[in-house]
C-alpha positions in Angstrom: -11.5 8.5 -1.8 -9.1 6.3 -4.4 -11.7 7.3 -7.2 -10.6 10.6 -7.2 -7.3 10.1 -9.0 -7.8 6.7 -11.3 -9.0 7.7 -14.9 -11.5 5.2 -16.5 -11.1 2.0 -17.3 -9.3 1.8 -14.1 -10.7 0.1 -11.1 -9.5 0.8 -7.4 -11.0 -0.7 -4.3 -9.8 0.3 -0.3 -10.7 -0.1 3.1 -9.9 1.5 6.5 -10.3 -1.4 8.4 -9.9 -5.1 8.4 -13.3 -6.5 8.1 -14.1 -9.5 11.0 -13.8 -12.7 9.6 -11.7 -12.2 6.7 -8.9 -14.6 6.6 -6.4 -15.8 3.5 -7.1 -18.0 0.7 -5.8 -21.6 0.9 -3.6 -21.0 -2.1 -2.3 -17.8 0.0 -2.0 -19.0 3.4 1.7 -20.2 2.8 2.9 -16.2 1.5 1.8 -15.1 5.3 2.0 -18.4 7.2 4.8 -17.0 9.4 3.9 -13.4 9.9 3.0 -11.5 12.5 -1.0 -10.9 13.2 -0.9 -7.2 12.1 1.1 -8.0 8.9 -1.5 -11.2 8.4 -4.2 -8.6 8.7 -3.1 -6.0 6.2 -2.2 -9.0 4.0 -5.5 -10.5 4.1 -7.9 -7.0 3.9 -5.3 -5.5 1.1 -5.5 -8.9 -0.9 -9.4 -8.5 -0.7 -9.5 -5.0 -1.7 -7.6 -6.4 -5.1 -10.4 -9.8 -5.1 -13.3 -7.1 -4.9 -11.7 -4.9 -7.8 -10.9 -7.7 -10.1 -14.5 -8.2 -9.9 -15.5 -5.2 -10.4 -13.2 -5.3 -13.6 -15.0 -8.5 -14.7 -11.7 -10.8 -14.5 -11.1 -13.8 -12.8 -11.0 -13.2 -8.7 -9.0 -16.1 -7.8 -5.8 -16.3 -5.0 -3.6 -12.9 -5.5 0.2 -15.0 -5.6 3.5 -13.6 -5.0 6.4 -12.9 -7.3 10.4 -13.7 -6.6 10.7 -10.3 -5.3 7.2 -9.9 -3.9 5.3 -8.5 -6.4 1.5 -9.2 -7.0 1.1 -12.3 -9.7 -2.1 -11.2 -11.8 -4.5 -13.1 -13.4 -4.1 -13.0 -17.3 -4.3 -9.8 -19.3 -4.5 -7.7 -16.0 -2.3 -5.4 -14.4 -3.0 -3.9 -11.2 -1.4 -2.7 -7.3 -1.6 -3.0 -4.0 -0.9 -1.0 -0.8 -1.1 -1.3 2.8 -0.3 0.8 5.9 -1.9 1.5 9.0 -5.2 2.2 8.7 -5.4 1.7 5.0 -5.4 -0.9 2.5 -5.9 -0.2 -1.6 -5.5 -2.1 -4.5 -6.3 -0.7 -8.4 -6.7 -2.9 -11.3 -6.9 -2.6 -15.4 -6.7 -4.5 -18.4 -3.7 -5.1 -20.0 -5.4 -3.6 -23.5 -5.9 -0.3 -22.2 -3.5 0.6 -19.3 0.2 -0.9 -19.6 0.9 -0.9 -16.0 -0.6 0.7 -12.6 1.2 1.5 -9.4 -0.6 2.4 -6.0 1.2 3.6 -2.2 -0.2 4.9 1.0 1.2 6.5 3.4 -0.2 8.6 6.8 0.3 11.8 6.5 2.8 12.5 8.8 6.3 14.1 8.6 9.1 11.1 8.0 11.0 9.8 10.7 14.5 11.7 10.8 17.1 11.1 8.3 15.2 9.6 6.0 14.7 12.0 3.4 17.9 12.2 3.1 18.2 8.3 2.2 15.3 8.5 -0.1 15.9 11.4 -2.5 18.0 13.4 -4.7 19.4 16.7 -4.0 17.0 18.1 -6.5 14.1 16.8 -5.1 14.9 18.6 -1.2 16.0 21.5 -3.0 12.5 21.9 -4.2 10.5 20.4 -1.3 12.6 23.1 1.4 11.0 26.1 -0.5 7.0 24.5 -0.4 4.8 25.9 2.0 4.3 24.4 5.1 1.0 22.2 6.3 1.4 19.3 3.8 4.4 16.8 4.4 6.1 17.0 1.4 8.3 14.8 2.4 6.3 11.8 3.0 4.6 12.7 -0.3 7.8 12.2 -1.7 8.3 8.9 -0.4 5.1 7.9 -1.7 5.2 9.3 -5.2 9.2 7.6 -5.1 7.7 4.0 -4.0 4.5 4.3 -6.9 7.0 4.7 -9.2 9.0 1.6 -8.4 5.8 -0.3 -8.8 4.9 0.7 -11.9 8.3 0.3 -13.5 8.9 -3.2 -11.9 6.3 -5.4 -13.9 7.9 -3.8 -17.2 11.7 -3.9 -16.7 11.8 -6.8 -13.8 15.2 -4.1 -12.8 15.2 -2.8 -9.6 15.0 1.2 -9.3 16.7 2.3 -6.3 15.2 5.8 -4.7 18.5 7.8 -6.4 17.2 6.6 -10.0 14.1 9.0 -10.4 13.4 12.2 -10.1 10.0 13.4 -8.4 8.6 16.9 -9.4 5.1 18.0 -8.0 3.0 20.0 -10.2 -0.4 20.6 -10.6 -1.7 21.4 -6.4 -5.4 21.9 -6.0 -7.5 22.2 -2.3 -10.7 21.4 -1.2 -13.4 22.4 1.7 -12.5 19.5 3.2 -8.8 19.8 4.1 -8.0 17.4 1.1 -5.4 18.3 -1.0 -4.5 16.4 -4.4 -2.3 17.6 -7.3 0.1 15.8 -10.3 3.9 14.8 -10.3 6.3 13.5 -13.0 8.8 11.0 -11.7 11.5 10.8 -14.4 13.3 7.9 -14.9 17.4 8.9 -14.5 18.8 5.5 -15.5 18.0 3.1 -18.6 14.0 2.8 -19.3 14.7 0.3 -21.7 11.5 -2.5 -21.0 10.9 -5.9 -21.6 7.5 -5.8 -23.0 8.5 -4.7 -26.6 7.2 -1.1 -25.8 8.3 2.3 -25.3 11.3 2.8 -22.5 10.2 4.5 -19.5 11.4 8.1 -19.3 8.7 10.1 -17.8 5.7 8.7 -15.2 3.0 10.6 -14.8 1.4 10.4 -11.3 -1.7 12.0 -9.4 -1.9 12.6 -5.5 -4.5 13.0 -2.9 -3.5 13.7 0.6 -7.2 13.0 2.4 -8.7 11.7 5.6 -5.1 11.5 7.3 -3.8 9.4 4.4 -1.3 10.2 1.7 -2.1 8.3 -1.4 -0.3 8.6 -4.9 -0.9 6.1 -8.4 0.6 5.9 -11.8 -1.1 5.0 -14.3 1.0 4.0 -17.8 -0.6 3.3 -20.7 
């Protein structure tokens, strides 16, 4: 279902179980070597998701290693993102030429677990979201959209981006025969965009969503 929000040039792989068998690179055994099975799992399925679509992309499908804060290391000239939740892994990939940085997050879609919201968003943002028709969780959307833009704004600043510092505003909504539902957001950036790449600062990310097969999934892609 990924395909249906990445543009070209942009490659996404996912699955909706961990295959049998699968375990961790050698190089990435030490990243989960105290975890927990289920976190080992989603570890080792999301991490092949990203193998399979740096393949796809024609670049080097070698061990996925971790940043300082956690962050996905990528192989040369590639950026890319990964996400895991219950019943979901995903990972998109592009090349540093054409896309300037990618950012990925699942969630089920399911209302969020009290108070949250309120910890997660501006007054703006549940202004808008208590006036939206009911049957999609908006607010778990939110959530998603808010956590897809930290990832895309990370690799360029290396700043953290804390959930008061963007604001989220769904757009375009579309509906299928299916159930799915999918539609555009902005997230715009409410502190310093200044990056580190030489490029433009971030002000505005554009995003694209698809809430399908129980799943609430929502990418930026920057270029």
């Amino acid at each position: 279902m990924i395909e249906q929000i990445l543009p070209a040039g942009v490659i996404g792989v996912e699955a909706f179980d961990d295959p049998v068998g699968l375990t961790a690179l050698p190089a990435e055994e030490p990243i989960i070597g105290r975890a927990v099975e289920k976190r080992r799992r989603e570890f080792i399925t999301a991490r092949h998701c990203a193998r399979e679509a740096l393949s796809q992309l024609g670049a080097d499908a070698g061990p996925i290693m971790r940043g300082e804060t956690g962050e996905p290391l990528w192989p040369r000239n590639v950026v890319g993102s990964i996400t895991h939740t219950d019943g979901y892994r995903a990972a998109i990939v592009g090349y540093a030429m054409a896309v300037r940085s990618l950012g990925i997050d699942s969630e089920p879609h399911d209302a969020l677990p009290d108070g949250v919201l309120e910890h997660t968003s501006i007054a703006a943002e549940r202004d808008v979201l208590a006036g939206r028709p009911a049957g999609l969780h908006w607010d778990r959307l939110l959530f998603c959209a808010k956590e897809t833009t930290y990832k895309a704004w990370f690799p360029l600043t290396h700043r953290w981006l804390g959930f008061e510092d963007a604001h989220i505003v769904f757009e375009q909504i579309s509906g299928s025969d299916t159930g799915a539902a999918s539609g555009t957001f902005t997230s715009t950036i409410l502190i310093d965009g200044k990056t580190d790449d030489g490029g433009e600062p971030l002000l505005r990310l554009p995003g694209r969503w698809l809430i399908d097969q129980g799943f609430i999934t929502t990418t930026i892609t920057l270029v």
